[in-house]
C-alpha positions in Angstrom: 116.2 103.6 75.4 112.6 104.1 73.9 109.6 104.9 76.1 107.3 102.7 76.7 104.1 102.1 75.1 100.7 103.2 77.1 98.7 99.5 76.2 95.2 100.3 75.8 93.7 97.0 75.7 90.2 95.8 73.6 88.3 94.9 76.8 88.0 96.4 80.2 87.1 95.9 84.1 84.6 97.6 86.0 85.9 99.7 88.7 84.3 101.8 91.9 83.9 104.6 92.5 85.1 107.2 95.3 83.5 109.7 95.3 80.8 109.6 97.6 80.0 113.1 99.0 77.2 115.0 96.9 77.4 119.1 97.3 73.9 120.1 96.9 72.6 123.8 96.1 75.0 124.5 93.2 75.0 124.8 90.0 73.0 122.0 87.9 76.4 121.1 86.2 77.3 117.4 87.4 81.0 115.7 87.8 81.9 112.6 88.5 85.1 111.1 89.8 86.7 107.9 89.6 89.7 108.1 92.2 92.4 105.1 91.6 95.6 104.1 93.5 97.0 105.4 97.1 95.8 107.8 99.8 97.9 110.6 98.7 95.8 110.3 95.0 92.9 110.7 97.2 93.4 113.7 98.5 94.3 114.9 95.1 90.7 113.9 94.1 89.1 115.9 97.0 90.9 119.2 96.7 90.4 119.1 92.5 86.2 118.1 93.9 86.6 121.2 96.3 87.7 123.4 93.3 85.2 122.6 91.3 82.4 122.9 94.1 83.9 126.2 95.3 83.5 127.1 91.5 79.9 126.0 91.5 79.9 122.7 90.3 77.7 119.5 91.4 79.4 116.7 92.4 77.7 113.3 91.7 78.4 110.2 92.7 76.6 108.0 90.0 79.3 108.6 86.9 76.3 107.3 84.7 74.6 111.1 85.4 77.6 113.1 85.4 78.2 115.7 83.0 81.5 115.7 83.2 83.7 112.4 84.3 87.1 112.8 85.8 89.6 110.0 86.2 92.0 110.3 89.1 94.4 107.6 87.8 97.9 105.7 89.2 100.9 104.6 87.8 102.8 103.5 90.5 103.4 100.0 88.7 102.7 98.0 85.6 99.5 96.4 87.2 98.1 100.1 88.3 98.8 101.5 85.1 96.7 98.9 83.1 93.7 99.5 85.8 93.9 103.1 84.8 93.5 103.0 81.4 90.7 99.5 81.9 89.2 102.7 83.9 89.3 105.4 81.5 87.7 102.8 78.9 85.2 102.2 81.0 83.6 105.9 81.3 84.8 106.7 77.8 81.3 104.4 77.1 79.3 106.8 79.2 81.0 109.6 76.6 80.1 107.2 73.7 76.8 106.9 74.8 76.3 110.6 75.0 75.1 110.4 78.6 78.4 112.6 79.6 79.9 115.6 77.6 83.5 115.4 78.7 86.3 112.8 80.2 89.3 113.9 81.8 92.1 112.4 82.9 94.2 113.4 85.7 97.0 112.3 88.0 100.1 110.1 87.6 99.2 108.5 83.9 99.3 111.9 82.7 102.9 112.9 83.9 104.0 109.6 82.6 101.9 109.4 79.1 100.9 112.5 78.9 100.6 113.0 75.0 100.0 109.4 74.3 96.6 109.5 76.3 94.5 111.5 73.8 96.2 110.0 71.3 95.1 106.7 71.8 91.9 107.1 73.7 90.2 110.2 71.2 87.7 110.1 73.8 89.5 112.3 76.3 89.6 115.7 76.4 91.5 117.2 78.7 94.1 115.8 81.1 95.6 117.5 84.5 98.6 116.2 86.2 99.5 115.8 89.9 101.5 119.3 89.6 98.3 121.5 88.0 95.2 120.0 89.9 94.7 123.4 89.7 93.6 123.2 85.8 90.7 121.0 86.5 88.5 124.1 86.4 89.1 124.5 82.9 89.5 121.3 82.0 85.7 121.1 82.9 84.6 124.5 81.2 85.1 126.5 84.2 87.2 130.0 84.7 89.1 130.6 87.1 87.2 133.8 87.3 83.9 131.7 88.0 85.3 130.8 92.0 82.1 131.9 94.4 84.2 132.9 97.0 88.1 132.4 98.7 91.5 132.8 96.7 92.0 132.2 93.0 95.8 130.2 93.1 95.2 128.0 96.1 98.3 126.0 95.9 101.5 126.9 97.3 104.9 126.3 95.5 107.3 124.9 97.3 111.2 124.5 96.7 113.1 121.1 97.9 115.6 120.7 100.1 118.9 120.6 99.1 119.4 117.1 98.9 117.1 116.8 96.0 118.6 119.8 94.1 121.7 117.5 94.3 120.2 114.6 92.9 118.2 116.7 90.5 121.9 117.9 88.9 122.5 114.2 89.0 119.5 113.8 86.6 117.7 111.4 89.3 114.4 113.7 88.2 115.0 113.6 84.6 111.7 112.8 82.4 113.4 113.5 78.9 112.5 110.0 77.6 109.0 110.4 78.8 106.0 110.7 76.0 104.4 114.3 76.1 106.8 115.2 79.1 106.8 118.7 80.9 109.8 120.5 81.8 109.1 121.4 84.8 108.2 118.6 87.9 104.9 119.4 90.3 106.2 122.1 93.1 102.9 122.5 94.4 101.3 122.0 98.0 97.7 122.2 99.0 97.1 124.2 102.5 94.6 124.9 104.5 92.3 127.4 103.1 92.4 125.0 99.7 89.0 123.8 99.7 88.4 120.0 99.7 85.2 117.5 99.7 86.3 114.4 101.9 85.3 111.0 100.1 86.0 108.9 103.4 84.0 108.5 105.7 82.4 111.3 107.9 84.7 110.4 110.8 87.8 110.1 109.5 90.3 112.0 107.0 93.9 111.6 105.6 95.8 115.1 105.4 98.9 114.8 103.5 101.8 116.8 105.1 104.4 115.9 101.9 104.4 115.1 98.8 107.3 114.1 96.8 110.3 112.2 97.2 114.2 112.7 97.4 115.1 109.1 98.3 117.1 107.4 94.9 115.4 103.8 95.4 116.1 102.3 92.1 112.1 100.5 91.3 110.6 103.8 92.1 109.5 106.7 89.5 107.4 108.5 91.9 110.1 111.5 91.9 109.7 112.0 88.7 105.9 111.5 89.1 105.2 113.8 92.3 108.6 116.2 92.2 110.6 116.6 94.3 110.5 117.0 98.2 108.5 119.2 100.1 106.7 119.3 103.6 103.7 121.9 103.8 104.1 124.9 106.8 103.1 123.2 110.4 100.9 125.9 110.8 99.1 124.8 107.8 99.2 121.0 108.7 97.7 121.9 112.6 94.6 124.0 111.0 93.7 121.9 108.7 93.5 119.0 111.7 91.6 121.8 113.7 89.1 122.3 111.3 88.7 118.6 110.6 88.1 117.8 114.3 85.4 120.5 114.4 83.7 119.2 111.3 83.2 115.8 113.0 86.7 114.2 112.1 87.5 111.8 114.7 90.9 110.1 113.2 93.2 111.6 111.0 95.9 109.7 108.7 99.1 112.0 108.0 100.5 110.8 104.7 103.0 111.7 102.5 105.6 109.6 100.5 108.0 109.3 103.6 106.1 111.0 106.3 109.1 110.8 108.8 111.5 113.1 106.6 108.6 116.0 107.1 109.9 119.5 108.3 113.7 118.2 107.3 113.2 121.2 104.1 112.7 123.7 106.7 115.6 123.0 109.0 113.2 121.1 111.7 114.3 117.8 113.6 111.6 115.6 114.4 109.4 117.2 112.8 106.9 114.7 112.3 107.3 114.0 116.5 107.1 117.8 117.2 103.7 117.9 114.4 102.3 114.7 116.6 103.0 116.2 119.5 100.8 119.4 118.7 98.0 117.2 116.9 97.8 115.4 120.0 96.2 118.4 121.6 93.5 118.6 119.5 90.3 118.0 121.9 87.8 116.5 119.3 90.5 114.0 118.1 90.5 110.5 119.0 93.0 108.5 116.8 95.7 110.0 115.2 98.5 107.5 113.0 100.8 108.3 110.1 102.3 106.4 106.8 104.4 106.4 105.8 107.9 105.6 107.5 111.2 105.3 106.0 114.0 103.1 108.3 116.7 105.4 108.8 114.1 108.2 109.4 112.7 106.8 112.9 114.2 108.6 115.8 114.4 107.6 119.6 112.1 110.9 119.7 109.5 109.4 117.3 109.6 106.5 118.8 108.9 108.3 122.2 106.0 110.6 120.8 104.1 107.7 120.1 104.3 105.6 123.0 103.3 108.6 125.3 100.1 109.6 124.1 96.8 107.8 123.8 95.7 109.2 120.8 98.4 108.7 119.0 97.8 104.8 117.5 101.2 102.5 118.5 101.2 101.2 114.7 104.4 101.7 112.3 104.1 101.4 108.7 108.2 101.0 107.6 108.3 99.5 104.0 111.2 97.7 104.1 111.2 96.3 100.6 113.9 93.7 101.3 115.9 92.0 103.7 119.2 91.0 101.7 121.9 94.1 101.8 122.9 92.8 98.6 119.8 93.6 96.8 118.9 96.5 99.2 122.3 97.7 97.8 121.3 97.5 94.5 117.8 99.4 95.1 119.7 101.9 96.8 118.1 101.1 99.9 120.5 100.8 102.4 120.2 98.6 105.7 119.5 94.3 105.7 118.4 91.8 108.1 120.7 92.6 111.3 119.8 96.3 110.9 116.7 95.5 110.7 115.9 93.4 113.5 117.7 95.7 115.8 115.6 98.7 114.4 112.2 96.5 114.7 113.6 95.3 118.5 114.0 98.7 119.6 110.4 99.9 118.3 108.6 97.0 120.3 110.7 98.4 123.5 109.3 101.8 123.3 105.9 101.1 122.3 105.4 97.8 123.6 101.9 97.3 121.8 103.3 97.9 118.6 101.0 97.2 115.7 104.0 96.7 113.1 103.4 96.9 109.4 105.7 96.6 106.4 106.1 95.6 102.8 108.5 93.9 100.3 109.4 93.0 96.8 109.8 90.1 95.0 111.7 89.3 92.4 114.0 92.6 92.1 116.4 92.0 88.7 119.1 89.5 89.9 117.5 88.3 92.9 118.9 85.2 93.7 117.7 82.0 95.5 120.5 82.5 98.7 118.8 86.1 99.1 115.1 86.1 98.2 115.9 82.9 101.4 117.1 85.5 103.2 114.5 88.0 102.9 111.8 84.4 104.2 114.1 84.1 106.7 114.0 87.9 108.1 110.1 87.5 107.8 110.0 84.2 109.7 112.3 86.1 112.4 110.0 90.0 112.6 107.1 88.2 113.0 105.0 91.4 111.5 101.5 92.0 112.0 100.6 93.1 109.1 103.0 92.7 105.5 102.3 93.2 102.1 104.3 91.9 99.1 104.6 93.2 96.0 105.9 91.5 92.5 108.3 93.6 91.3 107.5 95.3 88.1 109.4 97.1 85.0 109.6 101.0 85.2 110.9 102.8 82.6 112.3 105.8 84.1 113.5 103.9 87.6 117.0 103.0 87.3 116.6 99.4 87.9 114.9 98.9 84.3 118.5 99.0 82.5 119.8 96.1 85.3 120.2 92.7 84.0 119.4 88.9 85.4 115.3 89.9 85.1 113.4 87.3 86.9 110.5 85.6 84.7 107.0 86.8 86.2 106.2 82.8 86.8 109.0 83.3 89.0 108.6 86.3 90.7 104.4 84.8 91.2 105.9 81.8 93.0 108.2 84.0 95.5 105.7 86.5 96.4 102.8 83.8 97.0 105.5 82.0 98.8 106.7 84.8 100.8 102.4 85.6 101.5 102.0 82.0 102.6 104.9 82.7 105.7 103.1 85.7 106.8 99.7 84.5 106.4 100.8 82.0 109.1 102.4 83.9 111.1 99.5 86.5 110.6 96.9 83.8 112.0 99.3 83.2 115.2 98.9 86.3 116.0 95.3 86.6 115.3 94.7 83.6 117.7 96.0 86.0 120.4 94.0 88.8 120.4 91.0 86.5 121.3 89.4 87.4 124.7 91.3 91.0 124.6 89.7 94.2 124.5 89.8 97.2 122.3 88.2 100.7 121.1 86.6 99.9 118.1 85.6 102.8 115.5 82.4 101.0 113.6 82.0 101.8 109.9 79.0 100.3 109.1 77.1 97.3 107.7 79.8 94.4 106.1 80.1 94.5 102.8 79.9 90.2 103.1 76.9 90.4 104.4 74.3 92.6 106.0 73.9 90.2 108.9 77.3 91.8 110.0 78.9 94.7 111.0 82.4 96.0 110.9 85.0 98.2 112.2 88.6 98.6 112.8 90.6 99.1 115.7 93.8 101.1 116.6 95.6 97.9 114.8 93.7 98.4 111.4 94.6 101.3 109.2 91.8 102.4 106.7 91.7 100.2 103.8 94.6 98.6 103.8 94.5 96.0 106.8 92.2 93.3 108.1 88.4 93.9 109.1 87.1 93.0 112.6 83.6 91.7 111.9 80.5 92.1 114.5 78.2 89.5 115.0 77.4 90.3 118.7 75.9 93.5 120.5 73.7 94.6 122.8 69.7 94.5 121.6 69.4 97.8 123.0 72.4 99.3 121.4 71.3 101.6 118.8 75.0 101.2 117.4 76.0 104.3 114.5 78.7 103.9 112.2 81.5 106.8 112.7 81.0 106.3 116.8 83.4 104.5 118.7 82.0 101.4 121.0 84.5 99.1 123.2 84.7 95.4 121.7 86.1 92.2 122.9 87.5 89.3 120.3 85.9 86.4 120.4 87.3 84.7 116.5 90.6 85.1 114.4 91.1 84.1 111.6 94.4 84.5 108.9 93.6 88.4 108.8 90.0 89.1 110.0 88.7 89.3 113.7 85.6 88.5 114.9 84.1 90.7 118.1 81.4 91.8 120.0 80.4 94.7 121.3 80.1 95.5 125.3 
């Protein structure tokens, strides 16, 4: 079967950037990021800015000044592949221009095209992929040798656990057919004494505690992407928290591909309940939450962890992708509606203010109308508070691109706005709820709608990827400071957005 073809299109969309944190008092040389796609590339994006600051670089946030331009991109699916090369277009003009002296290219694209890049964008001039973030240093004209202080090889290699060397002898890592391809898949962990330059907001971070994936689901080519998997040393994960807090960190994110399989490579049950537990502790902390979960991964003792401590947020992230065992069978899921319900019944009896999020896919080769029915059906029945869909999209690499009975993308765009349109009602239900409650609310700042607003989040609301709760009403002698946390009462819901005011 022949690899598939990197399309670099004629025109290109503007993007945003990420990096937002400017190191001052270094060395006049100036890079620029563009970070793309999930959390977990995020953090890849602060530890490659922490190398390069540590090294002596500046970090800018304008792109239009930088020296050098780095791209962070995804490739996750068909849609965040083209964004990443529409993005690499874009800051090849400020190359073109001659306002920037080099463009590099890092992340997921390269492990998937990783010859294919320079070949058909001449612009670029290095590229660095998720397993050598390491090489961004010399990518940008910058020794090893030129590090201002700490340890030279600040990554540590990790091997996976034994279930992945099984499927690796299976071939489910292979990457032969793959343009430009690398023998060997990324092994490598950050820790705690890797530097990193946070491009969130002052009060809260993400640490990832994983990265990789063992599980065989049959859409997915992030094992071949990210390697296989691997948890970092607990130790590691709790100092990095500490030092966080003491920095002014007030929530922390733990992500990872499946979160809830951390410690399992070291012989450790629960050990994302036992790492909780010990996060908990932390003093300066005040919200602490995790994505992402896998279904058969959530024990009774998880379960428990969460509902017994206040800083721990009662919100569940569990992608469930479908709801028919049929196609779940074929994505090499596992589980279906029954299972589900049961698993999503005893969740909401341990933690009885569950915040409860998940995600499907649409349109999965051979989906038929009895089961994608099914799946509505499940969906109507959960009643989530929060729910994503996604259209299913081609992979070369994942198994499912060699199954028959594709689905037309007309078609799949009619099940997944269809699918959206149950939620969103059943989203605005619950909205309609929450009016007149009370909550902790961690402010972030003036709206991006308007500056006549404000908004924040709540323990509900996971960074970036939920609803907003907008403030119109506070107290005229409230001197209110984004990063600080105020108490708030709803007054207006709407299909995903709240409306509150502060008290």
């Amino acid at each position: 079967m022949p690899s598939k073809t990197l399309t670099v299109p004629a025109t290109d969309e503007k993007t945003h950037l990420t990096s937002k944190n400017q190191v001052e008092g270094l060395r006049p040389q100036k890079v620029g990021f563009v970070s793309l796609g999930c959390p977990k590339n995020l953090v890849d994006s602060e530890v490659m800015m922490g190398l390069l600051a540590r090294a002596g670089a500046e970090l800018s946030s304008r792109t239009e000044d930088a020296d050098v331009i780095v791209v962070n991109t995804c490739s996750f699916i068909e849609s965040a592949q083209q964004e990443s090369v529409n993005t690499i277009l874009e800051m090849a003009k400020h190359k073109t221009s001659g306002a920037a002296k080099k463009l590099i290219v890092a992340g997921c694209l390269v492990e998937r095209f990783r010859d294919e890049i320079q070949k058909r964008i001449p612009e670029v001039d290095a590229v660095v992929g998720t397993g050598e973030l390491q090489n961004i240093l010399a990518a940008a004209g910058i020794a090893p040798g030129q590090y201002t202080e700490g340890n030279n090889s600040p990554f540590v290699v990790l091997n996976s656990r034994a279930e992945g060397d099984a499927r690796a002898a299976q071939g489910r890592f292979s990457r032969e057919r793959w343009d430009g391809a690398i023998a060997d898949l990324p092994n490598y962990l950050y820790d705690e004494e890797t530097p990193r330059v946070l491009a969130t907001p002052k009060s809260t971070a993400y640490i990832k505690i994983a990265e990789g994936c063992d599980h065989p689901c049959t859409f997915c080519i992030i094992p071949q992407l990210r390697g296989k998997f691997r948890s970092r040393r607990f130790e590691s994960v709790i100092a990095e928290a500490e030092r966080l807090a003491q920095a002014g960190v007030r929530e922390i994110t733990l992500i990872g591909q499946d979160t809830t399989c951390y410690g399992e490579d070291f012989g450790l049950r629960d050990g994302l309940a036992l790492l909780l537990e010990k996060l908990a502790t932390i003093q300066d902390l005040r919200w602490i939450r995790f994505l992402y979960a896998y279904p058969n991964k959530i024990t009774g003792r998880l379960l428990e962890t969460i509902g017994s401590h206040e800083k721990i947020c009662s919100y569940m992230d569990v992608p469930l992708q479908h709801a028919s065992a049929s196609v779940l069978k074929r994505m090499k899921r596992g589980g279906g509606t029954d299972v589900f319900l049961r698993s999503i019944a005893k969740m909401r009896r341990a933690i009885p203010d569950l915040t409860l999020r998940t995600s499907f896919i649409v349109g999965f080769p051979g989906e038929t109308d009895k089961e994608f029915e099914e799946l509505c059906d499940f969906v109507r029945e959960a009643q989530f508070d929060w729910m994503g869909t996604f259209s299913y999209s081609d992979q070369d690499g994942a198994d499912a691109y060699g199954l028959d009975k594709k689905l037309s993308p007309r078609e799949i765009e009619r099940r997944r706005k269809y699918l959206m349109g149950i939620q969103q009602q059943i989203s605005e239900k619950k909205k309609k709820l929450l009016v007149g409650q009370e909550f902790d609310l961690l402010l972030e700042g003036t709206s991006e709608e308007t500056d006549l607003l404000m908004e924040g989040r709540t323990p509900m609301h996971a960074p970036e990827i939920d609803g907003k709760v907008f403030i119109n009403d506070f107290p005229e002698d409230e001197d209110l400071q984004p990063g600080e946390f105020y108490r708030c009462r709803i007054t207006e819901a709407h299909d995903y957005d709240l409306v509150a005011s502060i008290i």
